[in-house]
Biopython code that builds the backbone (N, CA, C, O; Angstrom):
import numpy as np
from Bio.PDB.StructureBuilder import StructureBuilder

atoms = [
    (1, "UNK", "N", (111.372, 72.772, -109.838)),
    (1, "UNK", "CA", (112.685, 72.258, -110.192)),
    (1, "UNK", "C", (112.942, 72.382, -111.701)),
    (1, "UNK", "O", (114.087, 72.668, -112.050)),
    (2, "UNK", "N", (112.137, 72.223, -112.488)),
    (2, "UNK", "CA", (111.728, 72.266, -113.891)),
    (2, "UNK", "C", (112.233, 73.668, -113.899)),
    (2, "UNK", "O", (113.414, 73.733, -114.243)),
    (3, "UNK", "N", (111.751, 74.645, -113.657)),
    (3, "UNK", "CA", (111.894, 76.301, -114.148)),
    (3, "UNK", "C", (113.654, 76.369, -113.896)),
    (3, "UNK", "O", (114.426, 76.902, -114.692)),
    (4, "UNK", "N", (114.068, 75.687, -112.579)),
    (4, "UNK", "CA", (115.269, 76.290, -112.567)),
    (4, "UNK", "C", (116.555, 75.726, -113.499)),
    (4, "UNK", "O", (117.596, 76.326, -113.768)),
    (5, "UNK", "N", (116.075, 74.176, -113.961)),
    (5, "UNK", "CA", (117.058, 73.878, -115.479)),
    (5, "UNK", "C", (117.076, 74.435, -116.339)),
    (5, "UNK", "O", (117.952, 74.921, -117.054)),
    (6, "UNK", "N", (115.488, 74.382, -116.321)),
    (6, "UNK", "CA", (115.478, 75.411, -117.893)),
    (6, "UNK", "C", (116.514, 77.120, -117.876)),
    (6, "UNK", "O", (117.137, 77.818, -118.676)),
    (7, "UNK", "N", (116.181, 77.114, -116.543)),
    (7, "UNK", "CA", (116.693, 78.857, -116.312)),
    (7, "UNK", "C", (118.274, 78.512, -116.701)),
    (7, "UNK", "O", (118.835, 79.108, -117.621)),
    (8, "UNK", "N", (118.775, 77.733, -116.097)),
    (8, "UNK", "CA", (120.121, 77.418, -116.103)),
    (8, "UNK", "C", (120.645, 77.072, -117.814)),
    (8, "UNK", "O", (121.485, 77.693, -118.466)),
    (9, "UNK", "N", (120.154, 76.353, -118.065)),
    (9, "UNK", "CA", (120.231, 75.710, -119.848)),
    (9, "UNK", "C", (120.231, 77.255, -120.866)),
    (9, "UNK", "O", (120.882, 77.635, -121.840)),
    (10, "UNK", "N", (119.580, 77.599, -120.369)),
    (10, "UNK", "CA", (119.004, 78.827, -120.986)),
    (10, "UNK", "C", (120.596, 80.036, -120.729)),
    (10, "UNK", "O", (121.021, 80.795, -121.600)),
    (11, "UNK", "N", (121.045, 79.913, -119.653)),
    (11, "UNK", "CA", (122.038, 80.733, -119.295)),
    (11, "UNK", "C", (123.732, 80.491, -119.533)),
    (11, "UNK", "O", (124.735, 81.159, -119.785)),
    (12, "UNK", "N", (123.301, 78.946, -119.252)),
    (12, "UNK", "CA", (124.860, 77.937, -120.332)),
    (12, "UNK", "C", (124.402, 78.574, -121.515)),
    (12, "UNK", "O", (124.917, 79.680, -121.681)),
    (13, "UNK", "N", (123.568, 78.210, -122.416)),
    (13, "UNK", "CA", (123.490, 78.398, -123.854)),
    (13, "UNK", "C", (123.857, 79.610, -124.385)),
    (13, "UNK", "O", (124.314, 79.695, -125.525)),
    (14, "UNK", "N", (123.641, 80.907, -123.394)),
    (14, "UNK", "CA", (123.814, 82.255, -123.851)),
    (14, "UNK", "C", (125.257, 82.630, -123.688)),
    (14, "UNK", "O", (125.816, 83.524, -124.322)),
    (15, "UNK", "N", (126.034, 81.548, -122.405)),
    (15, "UNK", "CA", (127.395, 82.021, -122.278)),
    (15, "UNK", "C", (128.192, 81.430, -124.051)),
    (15, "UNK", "O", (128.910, 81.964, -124.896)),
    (16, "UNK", "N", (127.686, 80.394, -123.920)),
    (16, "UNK", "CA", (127.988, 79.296, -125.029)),
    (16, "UNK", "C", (127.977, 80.122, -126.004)),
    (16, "UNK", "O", (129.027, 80.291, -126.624)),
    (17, "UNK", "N", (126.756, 80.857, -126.386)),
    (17, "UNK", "CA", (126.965, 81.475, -127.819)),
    (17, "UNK", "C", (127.954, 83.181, -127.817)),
    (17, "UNK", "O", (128.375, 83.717, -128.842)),
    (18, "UNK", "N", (128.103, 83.676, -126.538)),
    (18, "UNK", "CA", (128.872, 84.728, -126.160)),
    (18, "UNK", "C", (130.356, 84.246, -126.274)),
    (18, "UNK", "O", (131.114, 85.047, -126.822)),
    (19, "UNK", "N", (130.874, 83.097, -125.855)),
    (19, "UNK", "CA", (132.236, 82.819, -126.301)),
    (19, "UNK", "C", (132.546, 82.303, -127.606)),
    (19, "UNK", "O", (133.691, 82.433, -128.037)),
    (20, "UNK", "N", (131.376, 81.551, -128.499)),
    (20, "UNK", "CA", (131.526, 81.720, -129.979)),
    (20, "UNK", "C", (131.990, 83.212, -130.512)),
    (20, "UNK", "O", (133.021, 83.602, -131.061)),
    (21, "UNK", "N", (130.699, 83.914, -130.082)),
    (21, "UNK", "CA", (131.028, 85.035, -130.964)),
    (21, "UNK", "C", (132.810, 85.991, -130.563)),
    (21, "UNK", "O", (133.618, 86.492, -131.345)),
    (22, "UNK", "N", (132.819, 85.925, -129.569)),
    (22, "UNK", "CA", (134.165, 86.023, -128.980)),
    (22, "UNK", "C", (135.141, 85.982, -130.144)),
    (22, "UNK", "O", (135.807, 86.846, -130.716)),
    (23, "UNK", "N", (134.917, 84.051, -130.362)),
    (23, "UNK", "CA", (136.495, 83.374, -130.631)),
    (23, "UNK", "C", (136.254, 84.265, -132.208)),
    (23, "UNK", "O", (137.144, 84.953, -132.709)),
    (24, "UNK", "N", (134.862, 84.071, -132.825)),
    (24, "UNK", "CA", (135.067, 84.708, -134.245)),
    (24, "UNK", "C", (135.508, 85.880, -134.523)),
    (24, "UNK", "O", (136.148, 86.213, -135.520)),
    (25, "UNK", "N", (135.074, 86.698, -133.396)),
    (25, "UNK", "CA", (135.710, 87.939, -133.370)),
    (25, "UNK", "C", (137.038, 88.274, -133.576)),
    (25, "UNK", "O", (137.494, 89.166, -134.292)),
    (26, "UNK", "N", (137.719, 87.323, -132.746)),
    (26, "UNK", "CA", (139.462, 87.626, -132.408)),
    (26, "UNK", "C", (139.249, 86.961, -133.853)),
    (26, "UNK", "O", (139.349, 87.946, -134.585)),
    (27, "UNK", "N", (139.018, 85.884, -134.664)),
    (27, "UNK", "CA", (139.205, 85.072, -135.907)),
    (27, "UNK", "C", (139.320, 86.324, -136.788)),
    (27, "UNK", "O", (140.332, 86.396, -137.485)),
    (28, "UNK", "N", (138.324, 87.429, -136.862)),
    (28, "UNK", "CA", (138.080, 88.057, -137.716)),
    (28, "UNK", "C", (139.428, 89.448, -137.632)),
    (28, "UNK", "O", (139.929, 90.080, -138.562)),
    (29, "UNK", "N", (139.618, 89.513, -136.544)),
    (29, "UNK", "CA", (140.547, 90.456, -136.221)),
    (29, "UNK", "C", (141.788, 90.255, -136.422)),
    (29, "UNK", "O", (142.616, 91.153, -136.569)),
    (30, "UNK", "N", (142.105, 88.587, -136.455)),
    (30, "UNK", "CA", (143.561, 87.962, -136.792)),
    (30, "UNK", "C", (143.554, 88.104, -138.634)),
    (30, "UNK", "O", (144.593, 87.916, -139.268)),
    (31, "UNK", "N", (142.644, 88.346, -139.104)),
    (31, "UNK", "CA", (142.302, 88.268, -140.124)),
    (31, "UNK", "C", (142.774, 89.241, -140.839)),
    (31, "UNK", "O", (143.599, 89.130, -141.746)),
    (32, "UNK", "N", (142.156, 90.433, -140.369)),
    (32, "UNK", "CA", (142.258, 92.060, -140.753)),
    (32, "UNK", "C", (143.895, 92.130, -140.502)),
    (32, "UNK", "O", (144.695, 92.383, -141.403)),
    (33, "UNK", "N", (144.234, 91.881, -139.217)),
    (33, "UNK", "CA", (145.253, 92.528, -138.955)),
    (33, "UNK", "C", (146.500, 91.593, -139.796)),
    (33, "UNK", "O", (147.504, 92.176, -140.206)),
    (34, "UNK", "N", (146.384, 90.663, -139.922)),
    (34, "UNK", "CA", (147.169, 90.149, -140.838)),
    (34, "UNK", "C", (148.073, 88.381, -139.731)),
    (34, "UNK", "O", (148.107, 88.109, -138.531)),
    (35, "UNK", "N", (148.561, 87.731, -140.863)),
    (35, "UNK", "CA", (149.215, 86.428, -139.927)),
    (35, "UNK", "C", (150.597, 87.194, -138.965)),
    (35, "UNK", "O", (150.941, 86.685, -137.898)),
    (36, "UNK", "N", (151.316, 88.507, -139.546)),
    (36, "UNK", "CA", (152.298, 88.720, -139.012)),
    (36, "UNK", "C", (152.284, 89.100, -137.536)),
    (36, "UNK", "O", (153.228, 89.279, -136.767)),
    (37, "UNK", "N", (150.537, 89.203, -137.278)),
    (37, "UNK", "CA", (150.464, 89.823, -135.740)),
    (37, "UNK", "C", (150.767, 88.742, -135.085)),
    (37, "UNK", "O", (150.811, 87.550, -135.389)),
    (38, "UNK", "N", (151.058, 89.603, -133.722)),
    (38, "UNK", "CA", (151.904, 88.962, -132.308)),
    (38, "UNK", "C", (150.726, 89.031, -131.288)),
    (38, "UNK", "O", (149.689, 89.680, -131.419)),
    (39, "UNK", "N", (151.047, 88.332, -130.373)),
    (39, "UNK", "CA", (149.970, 88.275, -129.238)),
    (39, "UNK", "C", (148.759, 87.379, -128.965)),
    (39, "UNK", "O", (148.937, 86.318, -129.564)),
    (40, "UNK", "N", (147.740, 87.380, -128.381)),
    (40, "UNK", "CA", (146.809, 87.241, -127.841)),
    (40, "UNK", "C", (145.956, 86.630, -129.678)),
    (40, "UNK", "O", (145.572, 85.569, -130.171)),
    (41, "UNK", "N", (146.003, 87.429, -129.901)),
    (41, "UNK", "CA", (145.073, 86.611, -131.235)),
    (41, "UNK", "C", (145.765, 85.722, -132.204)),
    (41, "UNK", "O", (145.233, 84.882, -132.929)),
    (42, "UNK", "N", (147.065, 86.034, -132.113)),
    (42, "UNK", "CA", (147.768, 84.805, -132.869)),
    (42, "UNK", "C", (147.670, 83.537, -132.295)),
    (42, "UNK", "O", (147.423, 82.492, -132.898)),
    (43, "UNK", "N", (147.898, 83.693, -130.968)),
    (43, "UNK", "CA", (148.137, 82.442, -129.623)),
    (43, "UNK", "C", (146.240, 81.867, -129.981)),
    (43, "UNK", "O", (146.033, 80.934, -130.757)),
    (44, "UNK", "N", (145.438, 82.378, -129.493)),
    (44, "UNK", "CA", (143.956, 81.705, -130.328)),
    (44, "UNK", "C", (144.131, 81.202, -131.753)),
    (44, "UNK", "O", (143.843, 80.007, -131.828)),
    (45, "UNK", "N", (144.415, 81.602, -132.609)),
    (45, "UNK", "CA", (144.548, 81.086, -133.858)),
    (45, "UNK", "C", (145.303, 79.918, -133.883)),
    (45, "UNK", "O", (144.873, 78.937, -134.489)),
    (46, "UNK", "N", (146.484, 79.891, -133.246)),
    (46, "UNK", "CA", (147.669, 78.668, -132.758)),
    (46, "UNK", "C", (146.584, 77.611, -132.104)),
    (46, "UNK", "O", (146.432, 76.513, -132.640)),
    (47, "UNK", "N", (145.935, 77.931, -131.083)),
    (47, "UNK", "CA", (144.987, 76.832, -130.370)),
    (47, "UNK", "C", (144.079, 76.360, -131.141)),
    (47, "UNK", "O", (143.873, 75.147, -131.106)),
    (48, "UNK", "N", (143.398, 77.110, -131.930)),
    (48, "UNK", "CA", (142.089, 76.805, -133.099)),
    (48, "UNK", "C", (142.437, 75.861, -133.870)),
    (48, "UNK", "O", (141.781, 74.829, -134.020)),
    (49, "UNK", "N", (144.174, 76.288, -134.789)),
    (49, "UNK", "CA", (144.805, 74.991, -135.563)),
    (49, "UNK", "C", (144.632, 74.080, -135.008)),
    (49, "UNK", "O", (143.779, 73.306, -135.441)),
    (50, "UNK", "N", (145.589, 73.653, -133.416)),
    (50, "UNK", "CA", (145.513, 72.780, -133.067)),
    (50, "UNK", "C", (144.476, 71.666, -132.774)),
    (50, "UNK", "O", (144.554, 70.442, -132.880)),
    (51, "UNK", "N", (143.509, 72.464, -132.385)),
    (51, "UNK", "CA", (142.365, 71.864, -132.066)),
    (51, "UNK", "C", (141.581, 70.912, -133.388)),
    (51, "UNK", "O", (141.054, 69.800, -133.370)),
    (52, "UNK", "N", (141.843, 72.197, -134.799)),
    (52, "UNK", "CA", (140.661, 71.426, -135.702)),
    (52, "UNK", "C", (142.145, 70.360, -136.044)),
    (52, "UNK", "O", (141.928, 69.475, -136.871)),
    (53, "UNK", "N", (143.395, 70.411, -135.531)),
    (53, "UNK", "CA", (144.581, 69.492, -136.791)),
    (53, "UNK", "C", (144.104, 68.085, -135.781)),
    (53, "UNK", "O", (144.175, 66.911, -136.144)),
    (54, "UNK", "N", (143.623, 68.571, -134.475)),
    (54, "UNK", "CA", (143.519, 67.040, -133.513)),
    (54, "UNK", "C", (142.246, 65.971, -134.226)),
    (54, "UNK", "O", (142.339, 64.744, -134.269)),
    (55, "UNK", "N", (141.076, 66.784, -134.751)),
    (55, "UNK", "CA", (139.600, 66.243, -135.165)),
    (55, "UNK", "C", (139.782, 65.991, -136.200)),
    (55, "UNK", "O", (140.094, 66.811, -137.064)),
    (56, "UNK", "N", (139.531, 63.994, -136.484)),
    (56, "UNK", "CA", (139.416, 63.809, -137.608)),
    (56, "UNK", "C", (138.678, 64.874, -138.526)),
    (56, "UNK", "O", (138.197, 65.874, -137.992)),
    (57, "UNK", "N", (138.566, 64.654, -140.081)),
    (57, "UNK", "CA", (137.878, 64.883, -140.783)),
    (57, "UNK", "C", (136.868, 65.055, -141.036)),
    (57, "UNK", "O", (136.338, 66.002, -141.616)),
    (58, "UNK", "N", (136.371, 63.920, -140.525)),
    (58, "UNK", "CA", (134.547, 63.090, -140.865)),
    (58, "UNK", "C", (133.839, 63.773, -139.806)),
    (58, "UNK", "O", (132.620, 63.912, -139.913)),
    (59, "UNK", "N", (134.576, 64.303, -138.599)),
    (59, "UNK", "CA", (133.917, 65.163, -137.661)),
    (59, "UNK", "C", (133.879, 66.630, -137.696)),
    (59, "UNK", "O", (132.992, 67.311, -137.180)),
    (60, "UNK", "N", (134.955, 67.097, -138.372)),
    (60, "UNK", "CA", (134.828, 68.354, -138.902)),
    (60, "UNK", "C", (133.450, 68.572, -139.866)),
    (60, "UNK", "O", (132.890, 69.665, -139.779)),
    (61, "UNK", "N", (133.031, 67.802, -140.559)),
    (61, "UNK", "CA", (132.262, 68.083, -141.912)),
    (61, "UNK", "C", (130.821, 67.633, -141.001)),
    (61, "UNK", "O", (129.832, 68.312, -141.278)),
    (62, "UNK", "N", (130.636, 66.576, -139.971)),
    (62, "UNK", "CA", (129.817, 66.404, -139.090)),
    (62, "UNK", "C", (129.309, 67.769, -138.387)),
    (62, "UNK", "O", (128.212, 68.323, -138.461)),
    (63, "UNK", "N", (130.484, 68.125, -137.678)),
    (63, "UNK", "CA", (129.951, 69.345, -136.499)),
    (63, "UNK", "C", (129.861, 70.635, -137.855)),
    (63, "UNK", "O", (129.531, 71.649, -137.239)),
    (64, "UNK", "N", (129.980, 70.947, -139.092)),
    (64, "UNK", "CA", (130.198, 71.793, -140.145)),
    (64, "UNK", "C", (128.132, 71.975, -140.589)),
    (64, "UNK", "O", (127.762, 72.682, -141.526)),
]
sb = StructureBuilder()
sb.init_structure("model")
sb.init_model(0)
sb.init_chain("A")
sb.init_seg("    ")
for serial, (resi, resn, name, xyz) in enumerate(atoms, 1):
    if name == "N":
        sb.init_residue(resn, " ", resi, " ")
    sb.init_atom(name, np.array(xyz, "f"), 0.0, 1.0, " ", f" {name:<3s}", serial, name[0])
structure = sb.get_structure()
């Protein structure tokens, strides 16, 4: 039972760090391409604001 959490933990964690690198990606690409772009990476960037404008402060510099 042991092998198969770990297996599992192990397989969350890898999706976990595959949709980080994801979001930085599009971050980095909204970046290059400039604020005037339309679409799909602006709409992430729109959600990202939102998200860090919802988290206090003290938790930003926490999870930082």
């Amino acid at each position: 039972m042991l092998v198969w959490i770990d297996t599992v933990r192990r397989y969350l964690w890898a999706f976990v760090e595959l949709a980080f690198v994801a979001l930085l990606a599009i971050i980095l690409i909204h970046l290059l391409v400039g604020p005037n772009a339309e679409g799909y990476t602006q709409s992430v960037i729109d959600n990202v604001m939102k998200i860090a404008a919802g988290v206090p402060t003290p938790s930003l510099i926490g999870l930082a």
